[in-house]
PyMOL CGO cylinders between C-alpha atoms (Angstrom):
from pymol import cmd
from pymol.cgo import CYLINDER

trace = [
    CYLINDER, 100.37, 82.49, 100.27, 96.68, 81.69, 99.13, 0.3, 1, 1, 1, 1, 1, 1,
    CYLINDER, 96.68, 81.69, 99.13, 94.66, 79.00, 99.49, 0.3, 1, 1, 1, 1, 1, 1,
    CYLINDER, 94.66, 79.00, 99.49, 94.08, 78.41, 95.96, 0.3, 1, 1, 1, 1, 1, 1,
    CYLINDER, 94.08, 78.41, 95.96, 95.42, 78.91, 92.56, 0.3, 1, 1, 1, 1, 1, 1,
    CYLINDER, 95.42, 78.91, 92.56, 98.43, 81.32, 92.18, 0.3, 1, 1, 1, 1, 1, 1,
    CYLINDER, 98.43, 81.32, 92.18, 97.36, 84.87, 92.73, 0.3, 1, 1, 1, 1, 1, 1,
    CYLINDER, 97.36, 84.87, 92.73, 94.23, 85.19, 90.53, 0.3, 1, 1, 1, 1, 1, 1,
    CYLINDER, 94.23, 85.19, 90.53, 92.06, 83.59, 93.11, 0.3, 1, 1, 1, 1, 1, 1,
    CYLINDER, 92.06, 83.59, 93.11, 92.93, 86.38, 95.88, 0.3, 1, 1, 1, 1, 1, 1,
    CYLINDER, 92.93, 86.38, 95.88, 90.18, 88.08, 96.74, 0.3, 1, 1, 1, 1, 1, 1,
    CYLINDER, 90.18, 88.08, 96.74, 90.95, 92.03, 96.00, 0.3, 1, 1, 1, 1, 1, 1,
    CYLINDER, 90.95, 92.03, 96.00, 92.58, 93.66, 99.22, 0.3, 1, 1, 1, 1, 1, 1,
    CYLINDER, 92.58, 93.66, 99.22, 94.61, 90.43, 100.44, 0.3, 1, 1, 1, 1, 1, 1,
    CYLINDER, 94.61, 90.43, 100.44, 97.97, 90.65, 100.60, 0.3, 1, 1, 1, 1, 1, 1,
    CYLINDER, 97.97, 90.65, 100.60, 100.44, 88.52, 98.69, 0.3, 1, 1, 1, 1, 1, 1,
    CYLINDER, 100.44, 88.52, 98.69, 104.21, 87.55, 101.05, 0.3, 1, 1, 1, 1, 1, 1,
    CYLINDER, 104.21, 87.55, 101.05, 103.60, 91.17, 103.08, 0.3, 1, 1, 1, 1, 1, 1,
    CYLINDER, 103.60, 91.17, 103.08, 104.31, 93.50, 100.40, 0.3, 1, 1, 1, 1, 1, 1,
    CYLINDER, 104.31, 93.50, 100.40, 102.03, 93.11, 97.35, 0.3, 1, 1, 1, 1, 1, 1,
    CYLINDER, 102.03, 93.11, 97.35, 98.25, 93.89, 97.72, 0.3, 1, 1, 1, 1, 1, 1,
    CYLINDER, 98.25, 93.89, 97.72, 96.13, 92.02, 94.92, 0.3, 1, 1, 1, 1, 1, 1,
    CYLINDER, 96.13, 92.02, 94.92, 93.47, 94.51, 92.87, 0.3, 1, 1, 1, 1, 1, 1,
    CYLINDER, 93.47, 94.51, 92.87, 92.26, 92.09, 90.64, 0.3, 1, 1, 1, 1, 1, 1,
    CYLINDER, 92.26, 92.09, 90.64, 93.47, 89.38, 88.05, 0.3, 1, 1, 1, 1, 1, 1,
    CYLINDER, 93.47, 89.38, 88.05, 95.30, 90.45, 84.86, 0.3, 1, 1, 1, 1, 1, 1,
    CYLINDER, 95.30, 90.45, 84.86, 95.38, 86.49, 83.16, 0.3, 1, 1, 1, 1, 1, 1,
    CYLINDER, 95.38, 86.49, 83.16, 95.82, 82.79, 83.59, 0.3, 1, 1, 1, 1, 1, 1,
    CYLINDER, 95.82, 82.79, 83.59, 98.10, 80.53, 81.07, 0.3, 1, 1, 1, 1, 1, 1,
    CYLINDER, 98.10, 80.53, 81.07, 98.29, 76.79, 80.97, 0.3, 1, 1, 1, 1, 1, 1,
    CYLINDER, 98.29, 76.79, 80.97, 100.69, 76.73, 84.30, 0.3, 1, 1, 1, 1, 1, 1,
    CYLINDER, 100.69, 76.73, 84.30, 100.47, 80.18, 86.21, 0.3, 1, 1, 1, 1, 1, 1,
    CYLINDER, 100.47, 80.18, 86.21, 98.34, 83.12, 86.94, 0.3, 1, 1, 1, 1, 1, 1,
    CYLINDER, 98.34, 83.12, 86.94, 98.90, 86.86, 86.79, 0.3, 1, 1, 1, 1, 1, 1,
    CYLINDER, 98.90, 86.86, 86.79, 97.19, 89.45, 89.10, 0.3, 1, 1, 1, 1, 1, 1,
    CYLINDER, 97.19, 89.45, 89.10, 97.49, 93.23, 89.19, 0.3, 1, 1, 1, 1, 1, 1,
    CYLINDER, 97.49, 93.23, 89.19, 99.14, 94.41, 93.04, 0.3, 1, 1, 1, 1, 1, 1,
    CYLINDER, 99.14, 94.41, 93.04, 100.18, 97.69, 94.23, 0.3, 1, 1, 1, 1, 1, 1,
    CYLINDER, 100.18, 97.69, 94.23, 103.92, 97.18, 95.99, 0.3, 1, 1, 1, 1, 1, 1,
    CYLINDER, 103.92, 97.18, 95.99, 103.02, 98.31, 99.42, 0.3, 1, 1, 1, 1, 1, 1,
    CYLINDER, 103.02, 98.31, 99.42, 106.78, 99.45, 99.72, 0.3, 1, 1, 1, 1, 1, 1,
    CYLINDER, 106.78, 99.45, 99.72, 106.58, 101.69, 96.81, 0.3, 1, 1, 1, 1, 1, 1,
    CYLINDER, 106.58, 101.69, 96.81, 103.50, 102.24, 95.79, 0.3, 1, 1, 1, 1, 1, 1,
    CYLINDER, 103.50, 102.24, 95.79, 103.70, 101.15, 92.13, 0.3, 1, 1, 1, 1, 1, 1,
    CYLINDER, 103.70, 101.15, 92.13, 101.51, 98.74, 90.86, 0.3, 1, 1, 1, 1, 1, 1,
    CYLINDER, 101.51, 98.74, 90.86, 103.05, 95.74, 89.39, 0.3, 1, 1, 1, 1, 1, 1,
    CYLINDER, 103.05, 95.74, 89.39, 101.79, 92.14, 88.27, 0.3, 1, 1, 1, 1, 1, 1,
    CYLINDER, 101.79, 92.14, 88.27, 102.81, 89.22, 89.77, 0.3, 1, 1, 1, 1, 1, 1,
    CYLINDER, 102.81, 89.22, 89.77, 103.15, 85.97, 88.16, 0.3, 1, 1, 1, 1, 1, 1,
    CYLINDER, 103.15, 85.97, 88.16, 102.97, 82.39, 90.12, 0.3, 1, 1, 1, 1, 1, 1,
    CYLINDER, 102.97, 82.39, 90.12, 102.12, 78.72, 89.43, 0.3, 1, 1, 1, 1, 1, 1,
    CYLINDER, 102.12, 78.72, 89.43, 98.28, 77.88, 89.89, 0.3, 1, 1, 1, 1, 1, 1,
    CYLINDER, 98.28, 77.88, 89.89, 96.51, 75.09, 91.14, 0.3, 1, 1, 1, 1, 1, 1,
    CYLINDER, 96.51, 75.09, 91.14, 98.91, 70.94, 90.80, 0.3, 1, 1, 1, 1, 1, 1,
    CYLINDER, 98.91, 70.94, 90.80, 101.88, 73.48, 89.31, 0.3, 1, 1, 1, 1, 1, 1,
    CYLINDER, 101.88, 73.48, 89.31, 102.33, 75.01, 92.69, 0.3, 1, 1, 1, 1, 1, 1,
    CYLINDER, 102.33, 75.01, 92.69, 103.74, 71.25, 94.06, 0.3, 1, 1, 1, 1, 1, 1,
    CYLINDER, 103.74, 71.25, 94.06, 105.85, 70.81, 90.93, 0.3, 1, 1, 1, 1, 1, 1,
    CYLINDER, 105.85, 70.81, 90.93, 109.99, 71.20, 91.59, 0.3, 1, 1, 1, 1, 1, 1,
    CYLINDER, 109.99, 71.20, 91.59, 110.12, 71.12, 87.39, 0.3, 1, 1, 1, 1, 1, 1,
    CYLINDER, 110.12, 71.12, 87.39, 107.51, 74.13, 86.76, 0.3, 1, 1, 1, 1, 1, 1,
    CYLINDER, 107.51, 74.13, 86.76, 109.08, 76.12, 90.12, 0.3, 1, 1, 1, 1, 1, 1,
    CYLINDER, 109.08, 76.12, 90.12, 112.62, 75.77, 87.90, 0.3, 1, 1, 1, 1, 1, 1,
    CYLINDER, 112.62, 75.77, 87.90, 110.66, 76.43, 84.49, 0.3, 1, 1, 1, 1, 1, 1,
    CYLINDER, 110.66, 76.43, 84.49, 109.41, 79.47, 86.68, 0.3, 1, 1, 1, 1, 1, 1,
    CYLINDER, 109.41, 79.47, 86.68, 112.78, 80.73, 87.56, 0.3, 1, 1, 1, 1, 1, 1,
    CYLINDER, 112.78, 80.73, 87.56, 114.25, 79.53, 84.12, 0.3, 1, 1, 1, 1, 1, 1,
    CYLINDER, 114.25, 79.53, 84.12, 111.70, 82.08, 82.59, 0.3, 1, 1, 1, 1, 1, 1,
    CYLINDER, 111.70, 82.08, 82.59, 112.86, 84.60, 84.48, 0.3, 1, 1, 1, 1, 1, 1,
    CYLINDER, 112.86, 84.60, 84.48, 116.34, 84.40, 84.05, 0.3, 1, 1, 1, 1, 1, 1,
    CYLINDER, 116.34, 84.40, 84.05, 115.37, 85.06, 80.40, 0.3, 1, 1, 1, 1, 1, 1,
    CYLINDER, 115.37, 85.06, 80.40, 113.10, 87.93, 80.58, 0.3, 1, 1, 1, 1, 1, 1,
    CYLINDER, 113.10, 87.93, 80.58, 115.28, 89.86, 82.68, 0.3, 1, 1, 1, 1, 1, 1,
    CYLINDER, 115.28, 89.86, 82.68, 117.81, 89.59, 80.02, 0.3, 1, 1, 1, 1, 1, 1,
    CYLINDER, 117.81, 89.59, 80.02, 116.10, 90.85, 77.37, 0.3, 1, 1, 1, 1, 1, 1,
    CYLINDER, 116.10, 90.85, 77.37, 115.48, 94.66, 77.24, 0.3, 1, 1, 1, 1, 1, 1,
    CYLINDER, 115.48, 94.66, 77.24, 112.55, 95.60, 74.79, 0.3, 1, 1, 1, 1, 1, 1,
    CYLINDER, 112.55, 95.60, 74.79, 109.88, 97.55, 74.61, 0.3, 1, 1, 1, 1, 1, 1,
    CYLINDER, 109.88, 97.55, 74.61, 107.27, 94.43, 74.47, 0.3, 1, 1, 1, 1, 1, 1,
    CYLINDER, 107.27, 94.43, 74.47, 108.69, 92.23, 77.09, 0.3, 1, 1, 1, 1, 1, 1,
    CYLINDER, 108.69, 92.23, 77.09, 107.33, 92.92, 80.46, 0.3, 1, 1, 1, 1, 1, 1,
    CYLINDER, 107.33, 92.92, 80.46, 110.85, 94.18, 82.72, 0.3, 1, 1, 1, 1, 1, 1,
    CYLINDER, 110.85, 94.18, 82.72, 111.20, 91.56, 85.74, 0.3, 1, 1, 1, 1, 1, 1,
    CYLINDER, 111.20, 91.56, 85.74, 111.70, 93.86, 89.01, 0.3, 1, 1, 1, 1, 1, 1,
    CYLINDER, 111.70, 93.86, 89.01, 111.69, 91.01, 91.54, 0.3, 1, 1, 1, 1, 1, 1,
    CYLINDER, 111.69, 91.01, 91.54, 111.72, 87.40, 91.53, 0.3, 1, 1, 1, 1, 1, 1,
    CYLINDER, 111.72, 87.40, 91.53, 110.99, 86.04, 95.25, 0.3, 1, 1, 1, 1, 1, 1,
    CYLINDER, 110.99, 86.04, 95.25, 109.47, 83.37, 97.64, 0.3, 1, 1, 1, 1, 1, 1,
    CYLINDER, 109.47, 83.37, 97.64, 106.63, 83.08, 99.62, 0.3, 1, 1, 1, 1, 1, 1,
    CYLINDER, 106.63, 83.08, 99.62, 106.93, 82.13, 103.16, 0.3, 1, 1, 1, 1, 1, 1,
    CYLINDER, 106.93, 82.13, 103.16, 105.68, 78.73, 102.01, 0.3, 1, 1, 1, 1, 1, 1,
    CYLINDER, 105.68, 78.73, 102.01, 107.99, 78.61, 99.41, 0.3, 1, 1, 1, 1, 1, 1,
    CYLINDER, 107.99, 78.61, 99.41, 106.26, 79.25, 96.48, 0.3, 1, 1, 1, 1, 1, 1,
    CYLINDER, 106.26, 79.25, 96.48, 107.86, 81.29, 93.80, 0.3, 1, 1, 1, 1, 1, 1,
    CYLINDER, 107.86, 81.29, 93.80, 106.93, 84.56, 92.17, 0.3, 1, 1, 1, 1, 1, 1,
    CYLINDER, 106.93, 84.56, 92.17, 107.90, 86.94, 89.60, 0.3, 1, 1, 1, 1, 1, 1,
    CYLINDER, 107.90, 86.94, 89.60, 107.32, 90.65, 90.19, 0.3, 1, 1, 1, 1, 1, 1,
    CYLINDER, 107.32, 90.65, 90.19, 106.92, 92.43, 86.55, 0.3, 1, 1, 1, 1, 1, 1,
    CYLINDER, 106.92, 92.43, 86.55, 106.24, 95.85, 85.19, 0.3, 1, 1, 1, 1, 1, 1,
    CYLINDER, 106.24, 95.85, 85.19, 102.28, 96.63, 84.96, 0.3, 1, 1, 1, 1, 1, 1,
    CYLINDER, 102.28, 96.63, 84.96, 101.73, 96.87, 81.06, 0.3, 1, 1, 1, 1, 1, 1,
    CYLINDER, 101.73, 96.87, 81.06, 98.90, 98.84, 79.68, 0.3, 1, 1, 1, 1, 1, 1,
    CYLINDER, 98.90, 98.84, 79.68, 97.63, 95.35, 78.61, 0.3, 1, 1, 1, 1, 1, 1,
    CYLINDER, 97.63, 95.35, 78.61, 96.01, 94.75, 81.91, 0.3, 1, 1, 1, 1, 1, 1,
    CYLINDER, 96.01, 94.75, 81.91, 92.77, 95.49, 80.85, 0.3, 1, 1, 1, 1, 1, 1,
    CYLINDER, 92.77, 95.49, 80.85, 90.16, 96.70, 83.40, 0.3, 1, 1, 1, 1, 1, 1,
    CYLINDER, 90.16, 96.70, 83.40, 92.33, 95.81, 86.23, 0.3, 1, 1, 1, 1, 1, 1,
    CYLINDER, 92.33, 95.81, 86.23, 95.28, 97.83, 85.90, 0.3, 1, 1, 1, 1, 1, 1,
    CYLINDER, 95.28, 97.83, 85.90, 93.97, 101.51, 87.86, 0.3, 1, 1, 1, 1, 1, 1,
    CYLINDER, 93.97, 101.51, 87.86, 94.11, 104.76, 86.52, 0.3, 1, 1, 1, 1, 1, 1,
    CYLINDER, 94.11, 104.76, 86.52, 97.43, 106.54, 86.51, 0.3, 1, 1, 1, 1, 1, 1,
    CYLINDER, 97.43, 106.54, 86.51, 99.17, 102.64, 87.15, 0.3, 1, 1, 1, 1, 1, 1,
    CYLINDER, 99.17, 102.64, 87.15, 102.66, 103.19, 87.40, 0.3, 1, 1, 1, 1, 1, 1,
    CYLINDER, 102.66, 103.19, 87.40, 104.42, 100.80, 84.46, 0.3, 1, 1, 1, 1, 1, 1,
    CYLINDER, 104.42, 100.80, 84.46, 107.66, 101.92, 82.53, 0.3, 1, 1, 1, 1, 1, 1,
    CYLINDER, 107.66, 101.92, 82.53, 106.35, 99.35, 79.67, 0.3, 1, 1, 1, 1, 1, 1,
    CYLINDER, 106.35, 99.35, 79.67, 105.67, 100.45, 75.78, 0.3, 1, 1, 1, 1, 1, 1,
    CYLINDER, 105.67, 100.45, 75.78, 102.70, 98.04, 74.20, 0.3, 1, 1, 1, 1, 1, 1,
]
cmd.load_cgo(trace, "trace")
């Protein structure tokens, strides 16, 4: 994982549980952090979502993490980002793996791959 924050704090280039390689951060919210990757495996670029900074340690925000989730990926519309993934880092802190939305600002790449409608 990192050593600080969720994602956002990765410098650009590092890469996130093997797979997802951090080009810059998308947001931060009261509990977690969001940061543009491109999916080494696929190519695509995606965001991924984790817990920053005393949230990380928490058992009740890793479940609220999960919880949200399990929501989102049962809701199809065209302004809720599709969850692709939901995983672990070798340390064991969790992630979600979400369409890239055209929302990303001056992260998201040209040509970013993202099936999502803003």
């Amino acid at each position: 994982m990192l050593e600080t924050g969720a994602f956002g704090s990765a410098n650009p280039g590092q890469v996130v549980d093997g797979r997802y390689k951090t080009v810059g951060i998308v947001g931060r919210g009261g509990m977690s952090e969001v940061v543009h990757c491109v999916d080494l495996e696929t190519g695509d670029h995606v965001a991924l979502k984790g817990l920053a900074g005393s949230y990380r340690s928490s058992e009740d925000h890793r479940r609220r993490l999960r919880r949200e989730a399990d929501i989102a990926a049962a809701i199809n519309h065209p302004n809720v980002a599709q969850i692709l993934r939901v995983g672990n880092t070798p340390e064991g802190d969790p992630y979600l793996v979400m369409e890239l939305g055209a929302h990303a600002g001056a992260s998201a790449a040209p040509g970013a791959t993202s099936r999502r409608r803003a």
